[in-house]
N, CA, C and O atoms as CSV, one atom per row, in Angstrom:
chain,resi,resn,atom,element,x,y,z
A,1,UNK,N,N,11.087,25.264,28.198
A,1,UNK,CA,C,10.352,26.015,27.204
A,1,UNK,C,C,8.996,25.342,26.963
A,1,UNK,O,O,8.894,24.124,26.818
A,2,UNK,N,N,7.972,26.177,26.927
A,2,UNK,CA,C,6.436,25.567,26.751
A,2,UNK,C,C,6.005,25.406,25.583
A,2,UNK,O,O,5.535,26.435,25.099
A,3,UNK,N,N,5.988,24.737,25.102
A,3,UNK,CA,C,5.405,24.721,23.360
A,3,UNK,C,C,3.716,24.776,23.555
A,3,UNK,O,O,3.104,24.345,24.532
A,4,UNK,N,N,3.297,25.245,22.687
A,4,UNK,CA,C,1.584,25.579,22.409
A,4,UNK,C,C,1.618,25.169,21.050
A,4,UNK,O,O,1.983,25.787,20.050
A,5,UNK,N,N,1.003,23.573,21.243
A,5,UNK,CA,C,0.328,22.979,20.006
A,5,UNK,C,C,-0.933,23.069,19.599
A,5,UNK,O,O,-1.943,22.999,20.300
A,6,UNK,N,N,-0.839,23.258,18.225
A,6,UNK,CA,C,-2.778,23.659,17.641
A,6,UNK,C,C,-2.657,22.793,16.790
A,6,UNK,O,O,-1.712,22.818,16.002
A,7,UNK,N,N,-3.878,21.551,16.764
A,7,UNK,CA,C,-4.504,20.467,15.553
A,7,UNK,C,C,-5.383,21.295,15.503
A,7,UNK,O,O,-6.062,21.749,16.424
A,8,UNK,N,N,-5.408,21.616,13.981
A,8,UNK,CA,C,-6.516,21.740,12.961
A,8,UNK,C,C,-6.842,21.157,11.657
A,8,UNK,O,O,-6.336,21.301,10.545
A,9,UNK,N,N,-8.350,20.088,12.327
A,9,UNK,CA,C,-8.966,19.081,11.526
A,9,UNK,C,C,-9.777,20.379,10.550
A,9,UNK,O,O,-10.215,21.500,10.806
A,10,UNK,N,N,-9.700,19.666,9.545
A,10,UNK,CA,C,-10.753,20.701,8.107
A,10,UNK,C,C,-11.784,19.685,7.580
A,10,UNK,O,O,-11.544,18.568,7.122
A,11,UNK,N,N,-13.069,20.334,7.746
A,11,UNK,CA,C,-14.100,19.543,7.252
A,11,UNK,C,C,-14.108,18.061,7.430
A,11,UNK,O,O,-13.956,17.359,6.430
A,12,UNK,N,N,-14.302,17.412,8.830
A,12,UNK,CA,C,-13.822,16.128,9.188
A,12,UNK,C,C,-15.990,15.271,8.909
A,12,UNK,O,O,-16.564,14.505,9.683
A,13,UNK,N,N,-16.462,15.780,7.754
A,13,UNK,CA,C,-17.653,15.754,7.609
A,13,UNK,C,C,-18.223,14.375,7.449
A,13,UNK,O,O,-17.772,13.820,6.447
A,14,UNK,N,N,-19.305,13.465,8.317
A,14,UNK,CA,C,-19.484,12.310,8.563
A,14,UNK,C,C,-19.654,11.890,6.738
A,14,UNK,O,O,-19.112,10.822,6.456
A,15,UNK,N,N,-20.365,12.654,5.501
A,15,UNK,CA,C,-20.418,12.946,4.606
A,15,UNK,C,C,-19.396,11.689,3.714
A,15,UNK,O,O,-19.543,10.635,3.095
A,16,UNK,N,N,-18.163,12.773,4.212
A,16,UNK,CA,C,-16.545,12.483,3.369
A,16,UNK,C,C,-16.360,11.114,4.325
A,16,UNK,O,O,-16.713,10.073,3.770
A,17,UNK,N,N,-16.048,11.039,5.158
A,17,UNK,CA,C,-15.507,9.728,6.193
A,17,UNK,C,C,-16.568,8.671,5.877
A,17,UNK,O,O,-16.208,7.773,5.116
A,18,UNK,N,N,-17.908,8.639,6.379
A,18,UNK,CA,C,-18.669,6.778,6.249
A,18,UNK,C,C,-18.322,6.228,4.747
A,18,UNK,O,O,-18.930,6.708,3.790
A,19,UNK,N,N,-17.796,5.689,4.646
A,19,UNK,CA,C,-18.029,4.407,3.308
A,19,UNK,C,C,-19.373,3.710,3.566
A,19,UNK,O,O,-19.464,2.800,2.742
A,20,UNK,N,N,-20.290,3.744,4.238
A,20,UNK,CA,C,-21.339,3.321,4.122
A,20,UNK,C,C,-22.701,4.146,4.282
A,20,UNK,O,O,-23.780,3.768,3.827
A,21,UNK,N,N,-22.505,5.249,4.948
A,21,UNK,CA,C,-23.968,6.368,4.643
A,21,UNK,C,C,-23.251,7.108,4.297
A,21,UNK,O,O,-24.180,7.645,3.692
A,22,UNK,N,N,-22.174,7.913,3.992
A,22,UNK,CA,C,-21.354,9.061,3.584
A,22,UNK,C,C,-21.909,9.421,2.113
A,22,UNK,O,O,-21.692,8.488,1.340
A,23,UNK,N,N,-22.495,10.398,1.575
A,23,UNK,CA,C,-23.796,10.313,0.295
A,23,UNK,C,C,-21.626,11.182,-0.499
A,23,UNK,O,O,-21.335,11.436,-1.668
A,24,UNK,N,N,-21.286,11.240,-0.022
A,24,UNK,CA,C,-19.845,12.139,-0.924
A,24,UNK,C,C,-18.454,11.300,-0.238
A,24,UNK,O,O,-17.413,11.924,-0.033
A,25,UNK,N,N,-18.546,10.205,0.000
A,25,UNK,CA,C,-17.666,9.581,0.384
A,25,UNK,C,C,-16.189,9.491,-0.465
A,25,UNK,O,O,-16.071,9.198,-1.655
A,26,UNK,N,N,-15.206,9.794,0.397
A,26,UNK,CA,C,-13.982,10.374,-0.285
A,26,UNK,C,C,-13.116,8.768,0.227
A,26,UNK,O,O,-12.869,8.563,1.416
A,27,UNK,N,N,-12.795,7.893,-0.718
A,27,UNK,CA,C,-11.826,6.809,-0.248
A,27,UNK,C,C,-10.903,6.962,0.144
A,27,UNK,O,O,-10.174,7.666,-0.554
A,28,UNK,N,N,-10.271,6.403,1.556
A,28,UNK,CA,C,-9.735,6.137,2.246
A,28,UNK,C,C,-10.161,7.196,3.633
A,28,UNK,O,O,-10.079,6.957,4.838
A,29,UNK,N,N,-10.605,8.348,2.959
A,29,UNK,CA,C,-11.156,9.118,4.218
A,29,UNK,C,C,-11.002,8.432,5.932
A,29,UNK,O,O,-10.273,8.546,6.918
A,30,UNK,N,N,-12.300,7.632,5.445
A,30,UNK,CA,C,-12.341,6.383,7.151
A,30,UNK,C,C,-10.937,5.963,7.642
A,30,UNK,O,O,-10.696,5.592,8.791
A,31,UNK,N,N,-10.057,6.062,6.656
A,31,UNK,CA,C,-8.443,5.468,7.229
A,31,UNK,C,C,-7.943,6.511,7.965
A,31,UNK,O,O,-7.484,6.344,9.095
A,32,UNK,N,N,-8.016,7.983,7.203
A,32,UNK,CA,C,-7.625,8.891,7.694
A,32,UNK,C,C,-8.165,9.442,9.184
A,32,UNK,O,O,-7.514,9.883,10.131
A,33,UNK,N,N,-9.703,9.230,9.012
A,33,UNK,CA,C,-10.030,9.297,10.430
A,33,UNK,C,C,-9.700,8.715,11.581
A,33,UNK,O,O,-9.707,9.410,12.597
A,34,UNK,N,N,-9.423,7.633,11.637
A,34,UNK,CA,C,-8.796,6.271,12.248
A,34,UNK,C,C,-7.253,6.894,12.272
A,34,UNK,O,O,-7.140,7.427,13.376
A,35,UNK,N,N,-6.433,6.999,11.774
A,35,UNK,CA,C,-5.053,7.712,12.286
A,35,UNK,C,C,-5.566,8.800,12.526
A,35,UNK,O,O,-4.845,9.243,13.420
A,36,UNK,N,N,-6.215,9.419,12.357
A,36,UNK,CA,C,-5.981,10.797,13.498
A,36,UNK,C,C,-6.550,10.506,14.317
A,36,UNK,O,O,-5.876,10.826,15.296
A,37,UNK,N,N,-7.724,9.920,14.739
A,37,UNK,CA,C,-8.067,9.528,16.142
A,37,UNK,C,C,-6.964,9.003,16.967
A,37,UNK,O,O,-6.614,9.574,18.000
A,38,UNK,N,N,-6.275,7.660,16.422
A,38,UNK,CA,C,-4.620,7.483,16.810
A,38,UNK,C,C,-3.297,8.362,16.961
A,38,UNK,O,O,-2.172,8.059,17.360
A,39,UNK,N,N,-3.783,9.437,16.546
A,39,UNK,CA,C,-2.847,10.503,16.730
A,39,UNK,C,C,-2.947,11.097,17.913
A,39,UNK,O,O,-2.131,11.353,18.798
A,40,UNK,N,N,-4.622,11.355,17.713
A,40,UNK,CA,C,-4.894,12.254,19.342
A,40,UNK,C,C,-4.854,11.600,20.047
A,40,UNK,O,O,-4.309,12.363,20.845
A,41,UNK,N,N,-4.980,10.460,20.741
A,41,UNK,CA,C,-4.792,9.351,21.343
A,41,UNK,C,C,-3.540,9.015,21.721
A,41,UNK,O,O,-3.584,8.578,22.872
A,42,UNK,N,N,-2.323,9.016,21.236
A,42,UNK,CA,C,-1.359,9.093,21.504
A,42,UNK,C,C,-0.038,10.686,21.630
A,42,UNK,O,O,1.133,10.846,21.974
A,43,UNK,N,N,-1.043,11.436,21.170
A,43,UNK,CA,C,0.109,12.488,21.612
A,43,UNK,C,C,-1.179,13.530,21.979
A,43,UNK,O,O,-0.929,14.703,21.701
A,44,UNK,N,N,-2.406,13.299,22.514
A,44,UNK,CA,C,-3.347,14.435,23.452
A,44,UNK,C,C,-2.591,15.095,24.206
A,44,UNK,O,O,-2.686,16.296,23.956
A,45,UNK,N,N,-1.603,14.776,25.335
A,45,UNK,CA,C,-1.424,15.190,26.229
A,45,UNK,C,C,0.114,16.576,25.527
A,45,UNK,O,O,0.911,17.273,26.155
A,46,UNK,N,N,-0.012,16.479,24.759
A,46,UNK,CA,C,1.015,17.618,23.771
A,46,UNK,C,C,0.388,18.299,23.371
A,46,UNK,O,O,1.079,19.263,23.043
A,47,UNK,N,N,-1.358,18.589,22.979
A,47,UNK,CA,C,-1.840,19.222,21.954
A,47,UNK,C,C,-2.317,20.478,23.266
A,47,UNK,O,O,-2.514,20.315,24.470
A,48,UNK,N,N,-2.360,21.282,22.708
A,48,UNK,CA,C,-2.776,22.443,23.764
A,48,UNK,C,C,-4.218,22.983,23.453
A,48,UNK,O,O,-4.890,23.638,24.248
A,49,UNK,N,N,-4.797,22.429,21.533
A,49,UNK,CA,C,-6.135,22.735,21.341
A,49,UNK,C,C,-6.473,22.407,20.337
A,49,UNK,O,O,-5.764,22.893,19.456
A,50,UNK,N,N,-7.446,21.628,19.885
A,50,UNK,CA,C,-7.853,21.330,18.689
A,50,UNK,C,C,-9.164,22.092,18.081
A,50,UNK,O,O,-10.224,22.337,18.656
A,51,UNK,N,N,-8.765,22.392,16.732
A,51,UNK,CA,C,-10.243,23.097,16.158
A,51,UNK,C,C,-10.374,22.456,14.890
A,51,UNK,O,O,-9.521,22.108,14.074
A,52,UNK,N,N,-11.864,22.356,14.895
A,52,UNK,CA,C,-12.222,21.431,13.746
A,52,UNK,C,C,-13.246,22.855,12.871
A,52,UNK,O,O,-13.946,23.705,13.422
A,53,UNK,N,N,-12.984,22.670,11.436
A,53,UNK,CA,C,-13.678,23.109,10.740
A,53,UNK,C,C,-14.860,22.725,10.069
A,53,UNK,O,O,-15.070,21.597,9.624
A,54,UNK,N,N,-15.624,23.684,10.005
A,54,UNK,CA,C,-17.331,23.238,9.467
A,54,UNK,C,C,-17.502,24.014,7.748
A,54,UNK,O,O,-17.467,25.245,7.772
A,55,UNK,N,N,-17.627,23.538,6.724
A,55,UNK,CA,C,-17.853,23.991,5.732
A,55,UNK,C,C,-19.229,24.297,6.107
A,55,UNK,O,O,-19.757,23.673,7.027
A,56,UNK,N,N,-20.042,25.488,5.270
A,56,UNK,CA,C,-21.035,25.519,4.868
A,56,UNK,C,C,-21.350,25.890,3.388
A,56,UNK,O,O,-20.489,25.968,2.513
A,57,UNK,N,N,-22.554,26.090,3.224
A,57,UNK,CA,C,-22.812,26.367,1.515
A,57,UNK,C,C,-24.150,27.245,1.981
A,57,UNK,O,O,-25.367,27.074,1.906
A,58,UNK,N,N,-23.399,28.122,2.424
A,58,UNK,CA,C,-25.301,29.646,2.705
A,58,UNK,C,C,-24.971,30.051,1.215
A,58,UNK,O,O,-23.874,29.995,0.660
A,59,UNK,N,N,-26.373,30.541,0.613
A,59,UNK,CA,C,-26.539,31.306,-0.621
A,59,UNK,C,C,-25.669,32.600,-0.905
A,59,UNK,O,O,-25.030,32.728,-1.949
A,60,UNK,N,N,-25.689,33.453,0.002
A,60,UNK,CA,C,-24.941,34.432,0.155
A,60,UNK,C,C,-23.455,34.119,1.375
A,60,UNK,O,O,-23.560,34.176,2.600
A,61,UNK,N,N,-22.121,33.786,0.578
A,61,UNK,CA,C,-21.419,33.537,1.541
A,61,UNK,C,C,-20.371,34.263,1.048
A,61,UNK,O,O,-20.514,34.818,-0.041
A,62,UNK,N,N,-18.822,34.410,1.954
A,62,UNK,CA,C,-17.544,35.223,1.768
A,62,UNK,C,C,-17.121,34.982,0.665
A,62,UNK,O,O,-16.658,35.954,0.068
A,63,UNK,N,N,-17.099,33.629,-0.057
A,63,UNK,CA,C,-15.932,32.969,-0.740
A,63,UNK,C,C,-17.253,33.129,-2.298
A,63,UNK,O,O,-17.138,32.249,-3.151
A,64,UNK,N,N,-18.198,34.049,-2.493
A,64,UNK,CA,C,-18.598,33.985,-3.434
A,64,UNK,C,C,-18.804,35.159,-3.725
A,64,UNK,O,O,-19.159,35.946,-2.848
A,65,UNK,N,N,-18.622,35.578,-5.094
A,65,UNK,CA,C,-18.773,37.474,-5.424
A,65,UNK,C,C,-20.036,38.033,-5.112
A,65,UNK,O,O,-20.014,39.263,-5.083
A,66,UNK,N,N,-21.182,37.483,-4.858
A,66,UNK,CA,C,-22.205,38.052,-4.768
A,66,UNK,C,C,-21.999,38.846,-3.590
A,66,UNK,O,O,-22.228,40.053,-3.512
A,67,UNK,N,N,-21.373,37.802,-2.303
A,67,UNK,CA,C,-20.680,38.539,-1.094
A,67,UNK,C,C,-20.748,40.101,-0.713
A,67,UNK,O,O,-21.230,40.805,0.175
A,68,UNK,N,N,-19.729,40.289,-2.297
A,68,UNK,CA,C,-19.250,41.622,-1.976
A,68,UNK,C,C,-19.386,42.497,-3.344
A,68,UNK,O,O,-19.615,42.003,-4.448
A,69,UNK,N,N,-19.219,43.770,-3.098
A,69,UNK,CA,C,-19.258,44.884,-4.368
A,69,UNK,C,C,-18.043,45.872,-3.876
A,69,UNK,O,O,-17.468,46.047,-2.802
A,70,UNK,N,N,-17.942,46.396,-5.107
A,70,UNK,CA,C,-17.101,47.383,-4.812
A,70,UNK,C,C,-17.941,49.294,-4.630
A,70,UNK,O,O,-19.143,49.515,-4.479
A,71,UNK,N,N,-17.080,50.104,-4.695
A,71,UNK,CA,C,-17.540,51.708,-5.035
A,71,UNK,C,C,-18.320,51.440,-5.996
A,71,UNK,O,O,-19.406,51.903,-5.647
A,72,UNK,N,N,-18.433,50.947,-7.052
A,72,UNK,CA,C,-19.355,51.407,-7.839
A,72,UNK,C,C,-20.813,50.489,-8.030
A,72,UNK,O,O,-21.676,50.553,-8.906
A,73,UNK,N,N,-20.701,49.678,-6.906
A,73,UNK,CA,C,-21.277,48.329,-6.904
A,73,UNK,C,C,-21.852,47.317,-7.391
A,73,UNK,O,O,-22.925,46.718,-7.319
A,74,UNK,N,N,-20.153,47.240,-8.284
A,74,UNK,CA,C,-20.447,45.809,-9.128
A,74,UNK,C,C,-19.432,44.721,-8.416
A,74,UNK,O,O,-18.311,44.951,-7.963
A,75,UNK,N,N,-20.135,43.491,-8.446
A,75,UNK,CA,C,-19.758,42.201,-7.991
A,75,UNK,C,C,-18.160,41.839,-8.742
A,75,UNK,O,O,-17.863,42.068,-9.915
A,76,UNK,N,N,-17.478,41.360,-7.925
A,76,UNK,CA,C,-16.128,41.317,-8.266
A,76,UNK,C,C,-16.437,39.339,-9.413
A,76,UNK,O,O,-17.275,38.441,-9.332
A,77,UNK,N,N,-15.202,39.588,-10.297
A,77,UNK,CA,C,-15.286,38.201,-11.022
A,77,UNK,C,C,-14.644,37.170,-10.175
A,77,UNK,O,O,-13.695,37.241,-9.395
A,78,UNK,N,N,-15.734,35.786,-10.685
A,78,UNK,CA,C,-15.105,34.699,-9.787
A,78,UNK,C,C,-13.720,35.013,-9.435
A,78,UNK,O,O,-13.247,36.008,-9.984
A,79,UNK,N,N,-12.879,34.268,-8.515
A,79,UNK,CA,C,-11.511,33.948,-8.307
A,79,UNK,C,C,-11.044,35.057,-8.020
A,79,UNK,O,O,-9.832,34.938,-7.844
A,80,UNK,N,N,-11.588,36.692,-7.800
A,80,UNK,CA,C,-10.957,38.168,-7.398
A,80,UNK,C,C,-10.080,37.356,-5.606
A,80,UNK,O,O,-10.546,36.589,-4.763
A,81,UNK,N,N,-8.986,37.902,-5.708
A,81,UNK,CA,C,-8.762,38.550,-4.358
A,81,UNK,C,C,-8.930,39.580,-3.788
A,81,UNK,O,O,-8.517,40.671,-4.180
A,82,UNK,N,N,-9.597,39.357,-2.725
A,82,UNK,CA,C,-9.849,40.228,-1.960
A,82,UNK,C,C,-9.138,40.507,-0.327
A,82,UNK,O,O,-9.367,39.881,0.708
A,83,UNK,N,N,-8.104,41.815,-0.580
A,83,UNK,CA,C,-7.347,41.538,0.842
A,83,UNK,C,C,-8.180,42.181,1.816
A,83,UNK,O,O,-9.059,42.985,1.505
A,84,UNK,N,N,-7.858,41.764,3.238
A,84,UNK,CA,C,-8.051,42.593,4.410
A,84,UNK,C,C,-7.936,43.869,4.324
A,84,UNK,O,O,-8.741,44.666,4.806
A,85,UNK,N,N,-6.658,44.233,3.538
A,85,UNK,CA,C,-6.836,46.518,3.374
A,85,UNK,C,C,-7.439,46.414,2.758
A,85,UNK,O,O,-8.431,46.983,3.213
A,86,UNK,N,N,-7.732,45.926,1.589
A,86,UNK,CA,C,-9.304,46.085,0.642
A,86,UNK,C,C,-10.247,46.670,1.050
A,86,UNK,O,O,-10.707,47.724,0.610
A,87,UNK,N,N,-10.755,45.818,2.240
A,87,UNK,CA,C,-12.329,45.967,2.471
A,87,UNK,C,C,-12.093,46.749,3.840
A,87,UNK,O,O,-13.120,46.991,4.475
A,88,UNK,N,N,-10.743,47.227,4.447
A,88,UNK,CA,C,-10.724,48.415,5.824
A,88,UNK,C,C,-10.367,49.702,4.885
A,88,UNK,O,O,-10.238,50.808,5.410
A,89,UNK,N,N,-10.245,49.560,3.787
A,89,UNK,CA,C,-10.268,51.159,2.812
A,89,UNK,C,C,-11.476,51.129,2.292
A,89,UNK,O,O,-11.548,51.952,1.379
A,90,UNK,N,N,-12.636,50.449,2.491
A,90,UNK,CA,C,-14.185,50.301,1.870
A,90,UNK,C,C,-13.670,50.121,0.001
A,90,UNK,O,O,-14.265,50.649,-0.939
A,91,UNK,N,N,-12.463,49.254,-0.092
A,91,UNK,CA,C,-12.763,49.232,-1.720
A,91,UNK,C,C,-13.374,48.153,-2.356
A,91,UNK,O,O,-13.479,47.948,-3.565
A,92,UNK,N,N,-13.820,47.393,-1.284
A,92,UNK,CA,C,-14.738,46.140,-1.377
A,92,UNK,C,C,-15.888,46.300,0.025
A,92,UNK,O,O,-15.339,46.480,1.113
A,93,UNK,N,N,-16.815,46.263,0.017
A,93,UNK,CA,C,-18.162,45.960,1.413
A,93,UNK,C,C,-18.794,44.862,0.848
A,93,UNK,O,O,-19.164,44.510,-0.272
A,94,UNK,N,N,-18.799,44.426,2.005
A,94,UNK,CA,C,-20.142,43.212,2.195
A,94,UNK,C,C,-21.265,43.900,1.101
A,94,UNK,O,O,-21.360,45.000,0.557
A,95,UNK,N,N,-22.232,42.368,1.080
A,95,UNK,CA,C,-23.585,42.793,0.975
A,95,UNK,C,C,-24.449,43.160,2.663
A,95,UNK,O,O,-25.571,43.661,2.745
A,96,UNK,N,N,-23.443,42.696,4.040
A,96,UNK,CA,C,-24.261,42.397,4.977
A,96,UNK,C,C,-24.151,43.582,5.690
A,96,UNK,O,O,-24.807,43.639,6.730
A,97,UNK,N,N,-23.459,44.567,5.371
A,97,UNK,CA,C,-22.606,45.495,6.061
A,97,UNK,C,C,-23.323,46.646,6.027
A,97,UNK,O,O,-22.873,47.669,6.542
C-alpha cells in the first residue's frame, strides 16, 4: 500500500524564527525550526510533498470584510462566516469580482 504524505509548514517567517534580526520574534520558534529541519532530514524520503505557507497583509484581502459585500452591498461584520455556497449562490461577491 502507497501512502502519500503532505508536510505543511505555516508561516515558517525568518520574522518569527531569528532571535537575533527576527523584528516579531516568537521564543523558541528557532527550536522549532531546528526539529523540523530534523524531521525532514530524517523521514524526507516518506514525505511525498511539502508546502509552506506565506502570510500576507494586502489592504484589501479574503480574511477581511471589506473583501466582500453582500446583495445589498454592505460589508459583512468582523468574524462573519462566509461559506463556499455563499459566495457560488452570489450571497456574498468579492470586491475583485
Amino acid at each position: 500500500m502507497t501512502k502519500n504524505v503532505q508536510l505543511l509548514i505555516i508561516d515558517p517567517q525568518n520574522d518569527f524564527c531569528d532571535p537575533e534580526r527576527g523584528s516579531l520574534f516568537v521564543k523558541g520558534a528557532d527550536e522549532d525550526m531546528r526539529r523540523l529541519a530534523g524531521f525532514i532530514r530524517e523521514n524526507g524520503k516518506l514525505i511525498n510533498d511539502i508546502y509552506v505557507t506565506l502570510d500576507s497583509h494586502h489592504l484589501i484581502h479574503v480574511a477581511h470584510p471589506i473583501y466582500w459585500r453582500n446583495k445589498e452591498g454592505i460589508h459583512p461584520p468582523p468574524l462573519t462566516p462566509i461559506s463556499a455556497n455563499e459566495v457560488v449562490e452570489f450571497n456574498w461577491k468579492t470586491e475583485i469580482r
